[in-house]
C-alpha positions in Angstrom: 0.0 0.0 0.0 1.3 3.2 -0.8 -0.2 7.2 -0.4 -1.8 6.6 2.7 -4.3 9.8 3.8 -5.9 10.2 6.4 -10.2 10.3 6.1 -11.0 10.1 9.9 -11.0 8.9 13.0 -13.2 7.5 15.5 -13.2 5.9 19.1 -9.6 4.7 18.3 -10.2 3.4 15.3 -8.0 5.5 12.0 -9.9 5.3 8.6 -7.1 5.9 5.8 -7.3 5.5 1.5 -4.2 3.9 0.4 -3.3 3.1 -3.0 -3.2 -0.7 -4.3 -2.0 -2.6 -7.1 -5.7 -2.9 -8.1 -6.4 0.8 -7.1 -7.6 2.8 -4.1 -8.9 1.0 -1.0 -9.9 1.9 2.6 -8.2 0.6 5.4 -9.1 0.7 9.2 -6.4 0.4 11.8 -6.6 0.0 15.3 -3.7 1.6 16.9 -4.1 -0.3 20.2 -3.7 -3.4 18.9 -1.8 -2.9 15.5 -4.2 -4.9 13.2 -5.9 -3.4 10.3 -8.7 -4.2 7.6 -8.7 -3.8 4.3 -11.8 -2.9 3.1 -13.3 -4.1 -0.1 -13.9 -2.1 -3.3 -16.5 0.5 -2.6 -19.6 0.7 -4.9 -18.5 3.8 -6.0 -15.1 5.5 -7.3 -14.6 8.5 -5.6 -16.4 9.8 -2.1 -16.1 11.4 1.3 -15.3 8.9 3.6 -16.3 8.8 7.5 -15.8 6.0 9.8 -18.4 5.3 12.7 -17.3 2.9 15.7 -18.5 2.5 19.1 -16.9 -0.7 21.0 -19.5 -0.1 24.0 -22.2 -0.9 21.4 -20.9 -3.4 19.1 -17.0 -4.8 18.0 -17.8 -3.7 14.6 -17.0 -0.8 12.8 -19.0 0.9 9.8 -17.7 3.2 6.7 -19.9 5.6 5.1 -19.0 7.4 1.4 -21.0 10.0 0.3 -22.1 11.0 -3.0 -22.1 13.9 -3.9 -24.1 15.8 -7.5 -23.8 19.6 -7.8 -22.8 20.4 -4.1 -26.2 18.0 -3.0 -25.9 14.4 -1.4 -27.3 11.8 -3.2 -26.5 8.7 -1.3 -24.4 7.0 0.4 -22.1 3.9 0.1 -22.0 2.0 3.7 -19.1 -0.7 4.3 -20.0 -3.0 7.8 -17.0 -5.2 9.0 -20.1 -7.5 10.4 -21.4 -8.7 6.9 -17.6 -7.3 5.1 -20.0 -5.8 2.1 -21.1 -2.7 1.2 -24.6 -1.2 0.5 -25.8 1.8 -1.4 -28.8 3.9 -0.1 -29.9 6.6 -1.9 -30.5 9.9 0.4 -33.6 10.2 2.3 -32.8 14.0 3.3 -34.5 15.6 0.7 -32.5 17.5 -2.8 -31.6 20.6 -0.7 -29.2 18.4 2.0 -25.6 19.8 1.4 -22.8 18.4 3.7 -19.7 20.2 4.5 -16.9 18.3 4.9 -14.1 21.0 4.7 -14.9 21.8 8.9 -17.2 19.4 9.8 -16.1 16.8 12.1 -18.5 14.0 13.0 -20.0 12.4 15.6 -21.3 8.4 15.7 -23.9 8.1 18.7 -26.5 5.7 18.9 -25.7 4.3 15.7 -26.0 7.1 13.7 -23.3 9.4 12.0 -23.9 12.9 12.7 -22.5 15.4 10.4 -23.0 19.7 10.5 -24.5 20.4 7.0 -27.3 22.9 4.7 -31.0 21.5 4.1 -33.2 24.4 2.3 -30.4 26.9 3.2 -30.1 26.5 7.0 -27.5 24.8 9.3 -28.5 21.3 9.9 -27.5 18.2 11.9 -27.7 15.9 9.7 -28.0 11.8 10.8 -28.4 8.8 9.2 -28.2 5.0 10.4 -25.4 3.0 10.2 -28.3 0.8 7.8 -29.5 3.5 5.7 -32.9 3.5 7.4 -33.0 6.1 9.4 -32.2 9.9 8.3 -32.7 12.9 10.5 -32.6 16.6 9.6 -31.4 18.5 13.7 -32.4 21.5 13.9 -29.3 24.1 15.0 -29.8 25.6 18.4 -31.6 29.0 18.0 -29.8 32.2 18.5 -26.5 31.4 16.6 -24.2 29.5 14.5 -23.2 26.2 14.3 -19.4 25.8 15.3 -19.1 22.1 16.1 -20.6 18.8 17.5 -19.7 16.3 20.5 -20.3 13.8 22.4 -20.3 13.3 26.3 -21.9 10.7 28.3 -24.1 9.6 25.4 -25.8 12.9 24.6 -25.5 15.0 21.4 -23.9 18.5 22.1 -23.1 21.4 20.0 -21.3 24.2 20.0 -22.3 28.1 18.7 -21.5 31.3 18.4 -23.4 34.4 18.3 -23.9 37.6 20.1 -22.2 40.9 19.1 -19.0 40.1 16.6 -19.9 36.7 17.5 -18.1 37.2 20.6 -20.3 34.5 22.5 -19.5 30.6 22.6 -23.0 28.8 23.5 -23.0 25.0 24.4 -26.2 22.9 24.3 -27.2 19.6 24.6 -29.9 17.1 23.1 -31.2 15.8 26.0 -34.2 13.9 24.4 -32.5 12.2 21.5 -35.4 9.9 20.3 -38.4 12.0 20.9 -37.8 15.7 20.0 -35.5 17.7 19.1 -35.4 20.6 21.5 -31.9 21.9 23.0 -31.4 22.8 26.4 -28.8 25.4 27.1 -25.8 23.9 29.3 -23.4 26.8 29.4 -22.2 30.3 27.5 -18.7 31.9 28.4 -17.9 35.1 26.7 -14.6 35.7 24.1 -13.0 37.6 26.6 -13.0 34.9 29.5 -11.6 32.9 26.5 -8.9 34.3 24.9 -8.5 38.0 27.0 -8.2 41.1 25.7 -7.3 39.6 21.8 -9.0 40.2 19.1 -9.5 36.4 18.1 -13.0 35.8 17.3 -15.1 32.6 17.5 -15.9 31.1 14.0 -16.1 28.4 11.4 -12.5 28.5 10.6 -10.3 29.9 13.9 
């Protein structure tokens, strides 16, 4: 294997593309105990690779691809080390979903990969099964930007900014994962407390 990049990482797990005799292929290593897998051809030639794993759910570890067509996702290609195969579902979050994978990191909770993207021109969390089943468009938290999205103690949380020169970090959490999707505020510290007297400000790209 040779040109090994990065794609992601996850619960210890490293997702990387490397370059074969018979072309690209993913590969997932586990640091801890030096094996790795290499993945089977995907459906699809080219794609944005994330890798969801949570050991306190399951030993096995899922790759999704997404395909992309004029800036919109289509679908998505999903590798499972159970059943060492992939699948191809086609999108369920409508032809106005728009993913943004040049800042977005993800999170995998509950089975799901969660990813910051666009539907209908609006910040959305936006979810989907590690079966293609499921797809959920999160509303952001009111009152600001998204920034970025975590995971503690097996809640959803995300991160905004807002307030004057968006001087304002908010943090929220989704408390009520299955049944609604209302945030409740957790805690807000101000740029200054941050950073001092600088003028850094909070954003996409800092």
């Amino acid at each position: 294997m040779t040109n090994v990049a990065i794609s992601d990482c996850c619960n210890g797990h490293i997702l990387c593309r490397c370059l074969g005799v018979d072309g690209y292929r993913y590969v997932v290593y586990n640091p801890a105990t030096q094996k790795l897998k290499v993945l089977l051809a995907r459906i699809h030639s080219i794609g944005e690779a994330r890798l969801g794993f949570d050991l306190t759910a399951t030993s096995h570890f899922h790759v999704f691809e997404y395909m992309e067509e004029d800036g919109q996702c289509v679908g998505v290609d999903i590798y499972s080390s159970k059943t060492t195969a992939w699948i191809f579902k086609e999108s369920k979050w409508g032809q106005e979903a728009e993913l943004i994978f040049s800042y977005s990191a993800t999170v995998f909770l509950n089975s799901c990969l969660h990813y910051i993207g666009f539907y209908e021109g609006y910040h959305r969390i936006l979810a989907m099964d590690v079966e293609g089943k499921t797809w959920r468009k999160i509303p952001n938290r009111p009152h600001g930007f998204s920034c970025s999205i975590h995971q503690a103690q097996g809640h959803l949380f995300q991160c905004t900014v807002g307030g004057r020169n968006m001087s304002k970090l908010s943090i929220g959490i989704l408390e009520d994962y299955v049944t609604n999707n209302k945030w409740t505020l957790k805690h807000t510290i101000s740029r200054r407390k941050l950073f001092g007297k600088t003028k850094k400000q909070l954003g996409y790209f800092d």
